[in-house]
LUMDOKE-122321 format. One record per residue (C-alpha): x, y negated, z negated. Coordinates in steps of 0.001 Angstrom, whole numbers, plus 500000, padded with zeros to 6 digits. Each point is the difference from the previous one (the first is absolute). Layout:
N
XYZ...
***
This chain:
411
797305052826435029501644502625501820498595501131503543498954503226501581502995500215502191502319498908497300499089502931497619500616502297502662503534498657500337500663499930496483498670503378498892502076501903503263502978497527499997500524499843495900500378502833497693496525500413498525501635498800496313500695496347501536496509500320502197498615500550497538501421497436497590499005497525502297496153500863500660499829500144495934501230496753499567497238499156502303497696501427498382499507502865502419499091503445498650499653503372501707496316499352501617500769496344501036503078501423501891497797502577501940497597496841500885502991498105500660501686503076502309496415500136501765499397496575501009500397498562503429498951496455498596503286497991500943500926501447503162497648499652503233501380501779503164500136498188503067499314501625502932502516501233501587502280502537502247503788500501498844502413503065499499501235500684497021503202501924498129498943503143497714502537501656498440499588503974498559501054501284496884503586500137501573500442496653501272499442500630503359498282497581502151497276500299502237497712497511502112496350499362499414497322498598501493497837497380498170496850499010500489497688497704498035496644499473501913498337496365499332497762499722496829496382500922500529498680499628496639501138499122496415501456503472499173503160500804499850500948502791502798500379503190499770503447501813501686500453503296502762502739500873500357500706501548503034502507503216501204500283500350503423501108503646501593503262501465501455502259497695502124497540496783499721500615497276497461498295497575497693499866497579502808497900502182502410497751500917497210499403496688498717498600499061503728497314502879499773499067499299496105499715495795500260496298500329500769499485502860497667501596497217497579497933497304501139496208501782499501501110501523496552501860496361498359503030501763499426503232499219500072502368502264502332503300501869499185501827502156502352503455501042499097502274501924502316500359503510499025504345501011499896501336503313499213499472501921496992502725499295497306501958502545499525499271504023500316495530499902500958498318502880501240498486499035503153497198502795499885497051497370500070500884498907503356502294502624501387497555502236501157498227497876502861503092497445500781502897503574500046501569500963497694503210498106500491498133496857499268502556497451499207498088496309499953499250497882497912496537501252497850498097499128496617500429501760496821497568499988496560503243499631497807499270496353498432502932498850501470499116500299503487498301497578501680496526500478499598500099499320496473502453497409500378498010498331502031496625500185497785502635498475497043501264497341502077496284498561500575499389500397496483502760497874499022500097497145502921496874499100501088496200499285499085498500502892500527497349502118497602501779502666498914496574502009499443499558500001503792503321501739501748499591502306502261502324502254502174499419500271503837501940502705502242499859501061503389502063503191501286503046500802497712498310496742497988496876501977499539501870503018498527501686497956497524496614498117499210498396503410499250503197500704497872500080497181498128496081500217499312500601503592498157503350498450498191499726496423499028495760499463500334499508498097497045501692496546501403497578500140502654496541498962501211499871501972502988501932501553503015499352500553503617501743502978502051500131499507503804500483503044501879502115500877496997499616503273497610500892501265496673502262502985500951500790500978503507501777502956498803496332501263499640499860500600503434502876502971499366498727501169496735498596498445496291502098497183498595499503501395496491501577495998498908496963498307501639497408502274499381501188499471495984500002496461500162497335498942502598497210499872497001502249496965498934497906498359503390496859499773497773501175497329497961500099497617503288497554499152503188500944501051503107499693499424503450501126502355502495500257499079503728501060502949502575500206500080504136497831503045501261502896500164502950503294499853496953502327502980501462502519498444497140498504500281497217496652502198500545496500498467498497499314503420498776502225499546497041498454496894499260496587500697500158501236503187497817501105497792497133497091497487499968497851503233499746501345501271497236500345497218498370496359499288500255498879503383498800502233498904496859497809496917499592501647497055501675497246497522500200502249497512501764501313501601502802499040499314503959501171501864502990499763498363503131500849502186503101500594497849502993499662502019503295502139498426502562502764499567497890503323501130500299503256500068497842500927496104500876498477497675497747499271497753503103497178502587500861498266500674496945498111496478500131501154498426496383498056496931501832496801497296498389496375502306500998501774503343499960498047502589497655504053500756498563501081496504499774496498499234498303500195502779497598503263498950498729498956496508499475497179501298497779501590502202498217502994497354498692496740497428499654498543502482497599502920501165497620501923498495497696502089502255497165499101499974496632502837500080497461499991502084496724496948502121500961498117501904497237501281503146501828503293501505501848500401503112501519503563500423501917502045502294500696504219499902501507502923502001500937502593497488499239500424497839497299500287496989502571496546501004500511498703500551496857498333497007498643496251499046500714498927496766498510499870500055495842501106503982499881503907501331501293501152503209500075503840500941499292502165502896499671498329501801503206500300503641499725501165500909503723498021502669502220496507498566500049498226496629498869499550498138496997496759499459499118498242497646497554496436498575499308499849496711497867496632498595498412499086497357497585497292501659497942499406496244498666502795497060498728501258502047497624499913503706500966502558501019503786499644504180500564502517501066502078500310503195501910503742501053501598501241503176501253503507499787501599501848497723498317501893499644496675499572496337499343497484497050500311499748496649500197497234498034498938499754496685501783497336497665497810498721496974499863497188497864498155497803500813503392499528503483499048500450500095496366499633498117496406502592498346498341501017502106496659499331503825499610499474501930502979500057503917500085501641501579502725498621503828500674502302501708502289499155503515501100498053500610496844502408498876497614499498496286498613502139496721498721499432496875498738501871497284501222500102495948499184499303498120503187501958496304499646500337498491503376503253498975500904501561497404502478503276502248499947497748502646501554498301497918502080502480498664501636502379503293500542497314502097501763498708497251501981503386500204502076500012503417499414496076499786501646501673498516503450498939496728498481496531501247499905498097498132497213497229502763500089502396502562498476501652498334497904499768501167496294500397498380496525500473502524498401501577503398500856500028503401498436502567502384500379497833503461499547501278504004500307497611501885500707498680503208498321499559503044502207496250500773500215498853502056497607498437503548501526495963500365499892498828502584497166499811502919501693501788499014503328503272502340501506503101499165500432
***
């Protein structure tokens, strides 16, 4: 019988045809693969401390820093991956993160952040580091790094994919925040230290982040911020979590630690500190749940514009997409989208029946035949970032009708 890590070679390394010729002659169908994809069964992690080669979407190489903590229990770990700020490295993070590792049983990633490829605005950071900022810095684009790096754990090593978690301190922090408004739905949680979602805020609104910052809902959050941060100020911070809380995010935590500074060496990431503590409860206590009865998401960019079983295409440009999936019940999805011309409908036997399902979207309905495929499978699971949790087997190519005006409404 085939094994965990083998699938994952064969369904990124093959074209999903021959994959998937070879897990049917093994009798493997669309749900078995999932299990299969999921499993950590045949491949125990020994502790240990190594660095590692990631390439980006452009074959460029970078270092990072692994860490696999010894085994406390049975369970398979969970991962952080860590971003560290401007002009520091995966190395230097990895030394302040090992213990935040060792309390939560998770295996450690920190890649080295390199310059943006290509032409990148450098707005997110520009602001507090000048505006001639030239280093090296983290993008959302799933290229980059921080993605890359969430992939790379996915495919290599033992780790519960249900349990990954971003954590960012400084320029790391930003880029946590931006990834937790953009690509929330591969994650369990996320931790900001003295990090924030927009510092362009501080000049005037950041009409981008205020759009998609709702997107936050979908994930907990822990934020940690120095009182004494002249970088980056706490106001902007504490800002944000406020918001966010008057929105209804249940899972968020603000931590304000008074003697702290900018430098991650004095914000006290240390065992019996109320910040280190609170992050170590917070990644205890979440874990993501795939194909959720309900997704609400919205995007600028088409990059961007996927949210677990629901992806919107064909962006219309000048504001955000918007869309609100639900499973009325296994046979019945009602989908509301404003800002986009096309749909795609990302399903598996998780969230619906086999056979007739009706598809309503923005008040106008379809019927379509649900047959799980291991073509399907397999293509979106490497299209997923090797992320078994959004992988589909069957997908749905949808456009969508513009919503129809409410009797009596204006133009």
């Amino acid at each position: 019988m085939i094994r965990a890590h083998e699938a994952r070679r064969a369904c990124l390394d093959e074209s999903p045809g021959a994959a998937a010729e070879l897990f049917g002659r093994q009798g493997i169908d669309p749900r078995g693969l999932e299990r299969l994809l999921f499993s950590t069964a045949d491949a125990g992690e020994a502790a240990r401390s190594e660095t590692v080669e990631l390439l980006d979407a452009w074959g460029r190489p970078t270092e990072a820093e692994l860490y696999v903590p010894p085994r406390r229990d049975g369970r398979p770990p969970g991962l952080i991956v860590g971003l560290h700020g401007v002009g520091s490295s995966g190395a230097a993070l990895r030394d302040h993160l090992r213990p935040l590792a060792d309390a939560c049983g998770a295996v450690l990633l920190c890649p080295t952040a390199l310059q943006p490829f290509g032409s990148s605005s450098n707005f997110d950071v520009a602001g507090i580091f000048g505006s001639r900022f030239k280093e090296a810095r983290w993008t959302t684009e799933p290229g980059d790094f921080p993605v890359r790096a969430l992939r790379w754990a996915r495919e290599r090593l033992a780790v519960d994919v249900n349990r990954c978690a971003l954590v960012g301190a400084s320029m790391g922090g930003i880029a946590t925040w931006g990834m937790a408004s953009r690509r929330w739905d591969g994650l369990a949680m996320a931790a900001s230290v003295n990090g924030a979602p927009s510092i362009w805020e501080m000049f005037g609104p950041d009409n981008t982040m205020r759009e998609l910052l709702p997107n936050v809902l979908g994930v907990p959050l822990t934020v940690v911020h120095g009182v004494r941060d002249q970088q980056i100020p706490l106001v902007l911070a504490r800002d944000a979590v406020t918001h966010l809380r008057g929105r209804g995010h249940r899972g968020i935590s603000f931590v304000e630690v008074p003697d702290g500074e900018h430098k991650l060496s004095t914000m006290g990431i240390e065992p019996g500190n109320p910040q280190f503590d609170e992050i170590v409860r917070c990644f205890g206590a979440a874990r993501r749940t795939p194909w959720p009865g309900r997704v609400r998401h919205r995007a600028r960019e088409r990059a961007h514009g996927r949210a677990h079983w629901v992806e919107m295409d064909d962006l219309h440009p000048g504001s955000a997409a918007t869309v609100d999936a639900r499973a009325v019940d296994r046979t019945h999805l009602v989908v509301r989208a404003s800002g986009c011309s096309r749909l795609r409908l990302l399903l598996s036997d998780r969230l619906v029946d086999h056979g007739r399902v009706l598809v309503t979207v923005n008040d106008r309905s379809r019927e379509i035949d649900f047959r799980p495929s291991l073509v399907d499978a397999i293509s979106t699971y490497g299209e997923a970032d090797a992320d078994p949790g959004r992988m589909a087997q069957m997908v749905v190519d949808m456009t969508v009708p513009e919503i129809r005006e409410e009797e009596g409404s204006s133009c």
